[in-house]
C-alpha angles and dihedrals in degrees: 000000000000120000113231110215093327096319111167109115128354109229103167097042118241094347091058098038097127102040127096116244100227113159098271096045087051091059094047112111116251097260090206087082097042134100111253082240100068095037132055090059104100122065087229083054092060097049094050091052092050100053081045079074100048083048092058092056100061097065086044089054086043084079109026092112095081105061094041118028103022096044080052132077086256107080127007121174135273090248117236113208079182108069115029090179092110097048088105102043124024087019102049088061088051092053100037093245103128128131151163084305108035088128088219093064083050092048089052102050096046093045089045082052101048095059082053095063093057089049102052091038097047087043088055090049101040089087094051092046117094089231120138119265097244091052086047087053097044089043087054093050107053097035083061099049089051095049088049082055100056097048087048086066095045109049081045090053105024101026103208104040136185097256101201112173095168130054114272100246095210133010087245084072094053098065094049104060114109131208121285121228115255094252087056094061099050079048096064091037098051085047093049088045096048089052095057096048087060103045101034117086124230088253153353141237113262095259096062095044113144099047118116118269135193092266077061097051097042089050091049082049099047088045086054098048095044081054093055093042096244094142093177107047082044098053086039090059098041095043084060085055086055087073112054109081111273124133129171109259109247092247126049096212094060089060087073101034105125080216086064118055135165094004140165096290095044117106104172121338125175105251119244131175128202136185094056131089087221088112102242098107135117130240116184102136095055087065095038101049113100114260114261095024092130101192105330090106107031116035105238129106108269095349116148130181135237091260084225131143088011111178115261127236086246091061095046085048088066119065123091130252104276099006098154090206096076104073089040089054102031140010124203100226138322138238119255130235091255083054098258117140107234116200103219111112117217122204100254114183095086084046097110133144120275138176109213118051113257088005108112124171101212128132127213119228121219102175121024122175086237075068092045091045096040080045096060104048079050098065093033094068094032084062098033110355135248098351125177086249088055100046090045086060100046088045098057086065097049096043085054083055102046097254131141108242129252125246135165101033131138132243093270090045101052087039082058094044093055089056099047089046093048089052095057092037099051083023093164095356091123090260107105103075092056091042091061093046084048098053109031136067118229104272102033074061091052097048101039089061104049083042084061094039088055088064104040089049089053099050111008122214095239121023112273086209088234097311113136125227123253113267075250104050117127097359121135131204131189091240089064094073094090120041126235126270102232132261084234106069093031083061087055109034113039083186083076117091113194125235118266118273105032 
């Protein structure tokens, strides 16, 4: 079995996740609970901070879900008249009902944060350590890329965002930073990301597998760049990715498999390990199976699932006729275990075997070259239209799914047909909420989602057993496009200024 960035045994728990536990790494101290100034020296040290790093992303990525699939068309909840305890969290992401005090936005910003803190503090440290210069340069590479990440995913979901590259030096410092532009923030992020590109390598040895590359770094920066409108810088850094070596594997299903990880068609994914009680595993299915499905999905005596980010009937809607993606990405209901068919589809294409309860080995996969591919035809016609480049490329990812390819379309169709595509491609892959931002105006956006939450409202998903809907269910506001900064952190810091509309 492969061994995924020097997984072998966890021995630290989540901050030491990728390194191997010989006798000498066993007796070093956990440097989560260390000054800066006695850590960082060794180049071991280095590497165990950094894949600190990498440690911290997978419980944010535990959770992502929520701000980018389930706010979206795409997913919505199996509704559990049961048990209101989530009305003014999950659900009030689903339903389009958060503000200043929904605790999971809060949860998002200060975990996003956190990351952020071993970043800047192991980047301050990487020139003082003893470490090779190729292990400082790689270091570098790949803390940047993931700090230009995660302000990806801030200034998409907050706007105006605290842009902090150093360690704060006392807590004082910390509740007098003020919100960045914009501008200022895609700045930092197109600096961090440049940087990466040129210190990552194409590739890595199979013990370090897992790690970001340069293919990584050119696809986040095509993916910038596509955000801002800047066509030709995006089709310039996503032509590079083109070349190095990554292909879509001939069947979908054998993208997810658990057997088959880091693959051709991967990109980046965020590293999980299964079959093992070490506590670096993954779980999704455990939160997307339906609710009272004892054992019919997962296969373990009595076991149900969350009965969150359920696929909607939209969704569902919108594959073709004879995609083959779709049974491999959804199904429409299960069989119980007394042989009755029960209508509540389940995402199921992290449903994979697994030895342990509630200890999956899936990955999750952040960039995959289908997103590169679909990227690119994006920006092609955006710049000059449908051209042949730009339908080859669409085209690669239908023919994988069985479909006929497009031809003669105009520049908003095939606008339309790209986003279509990308929806039933990255279907639950964490991509639809920040499509929709990219390629919709304000209120286009407005309008395309009520438009959704009529319909949801006037035939649910998932049966709501005779409870009504709020008066402000499914409504959607302009306002909403951004999340709130939390009260929180306006409480502690009066430099902060909260988004309209809150």
């Amino acid at each position: 079995m492969k061994k995924y960035m020097h997984i072998k045994l966890v021995c630290l728990g989540s901050l030491l996740a990728f390194t191997a536990c010989d006798e000498e790494f066993l007796n070093k101290t956990d440097p989560t609970v260390l000054v800066a100034d006695n850590f960082y020296q060794t180049e071991n040290q280095v590497i165990q901070a950094v894949n600190g790093v990498y440690g911290q992303l997978r419980p944010l990525h535990l959770s992502q879900w929520q701000y980018t699939e389930f706010i979206s068309d795409n997913t919505t909840l199996h509704f559990n008249p049961g048990n209101r305890g989530q009305g003014p969290a999950l659900e009030a992401l689903e339903f389009w009902q958060y503000n200043p005090a929904t605790p999971n936005i809060t949860n998002l910003y200060n975990s996003t944060y956190g990351v952020m803190v071993n970043v800047n503090t192991t980047l301050q440290k990487l020139p003082e350590s003893v470490a090779s210069e190729a292990i400082k340069t790689r270091s570098e590479g790949e803390l940047k890329f993931i700090r230009a990440y995660l302000y990806f995913h801030l200034v998409q979901h907050f706007g105006d965002v605290i842009v902090i590259t150093e360690p704060v030096a006392a807590p004082a410092e910390a509740f007098e930073y003020e919100r960045q532009p914009v501008e200022t923030v895609y700045q930092q992020i197109l600096s961090d990301l440049n940087a990466a590109v040129n210190a990552l390598p194409v590739s890595h040895d199979s013990d370090d597998t897992g790690r970001v590359t340069k293919g990584a770094a050119l696809s986040l920066l095509g993916k910038v760049h596509l955000t801002r409108g800047d066509y030709g810088p995006a089709i310039d850094a996503l032509n590079q990715v083109t070349s190095l070596g990554y292909d879509l594997l001939t069947d979908y299903a054998d993208v997810f498999d658990p057997q088959n990880k880091n693959h051709q068609e991967s990109v980046w994914d965020i590293q999980y390990q299964g079959d093992n009680q070490f506590g670096v595993n993954s779980n999704f299915i455990y939160t997307f199976a339906p609710r009272e499905s004892f054992g019919a999905v997962i296969d373990f005596p009595g076991q149900e699932g969350g009965g969150w980010n359920t696929p909607s009937k939209d969704i569902i809607a919108a594959y073709e006729e004879g995609d083959l993606r779709k049974e491999v990405s959804l199904q429409e209901g299960y069989t119980n275990l007394d042989g009755t068919y029960v209508g509540v589809p389940f995402i199921n294409k992290f449903n994979h075997p697994h030895s342990i309860r509630g200890v999956t080995n899936d990955n999750w996969p952040v960039i995959r070259y289908s997103d590169v591919l679909l990227m690119l035809a994006e920006a092609l016609n955006e710049q000059d239209g449908p051209t042949g480049l730009a339908y080859g490329y669409l085209n690669q990812v239908r023919d994988r799914a069985g479909l006929e390819p497009l031809s003669g379309l105009g520049q908003e169709a095939f606008r339309e047909a790209v986003l279509k595509e990308r929806r039933i491609e990255l279907a639950f892959e964490n991509h639809r909420w920040f499509d929709l931002k990219r390629t919709m105006g304000t209120q286009e956006l407005v309008s395309f989602l009520n438009d959704y939450g009529l319909r949801e409202r006037a035939d649910p998903t998932t049966s709501r057993e005779g409870i009504p809907f709020s008066n402000g269910d499914f409504i959607f506001e302009a306002h909403e496009i951004l999340f709130p900064i939390p009260q929180d952190q306006i409480r502690i810091n009066s430099a902060l200024r909260q988004n309209p509309g809150y």
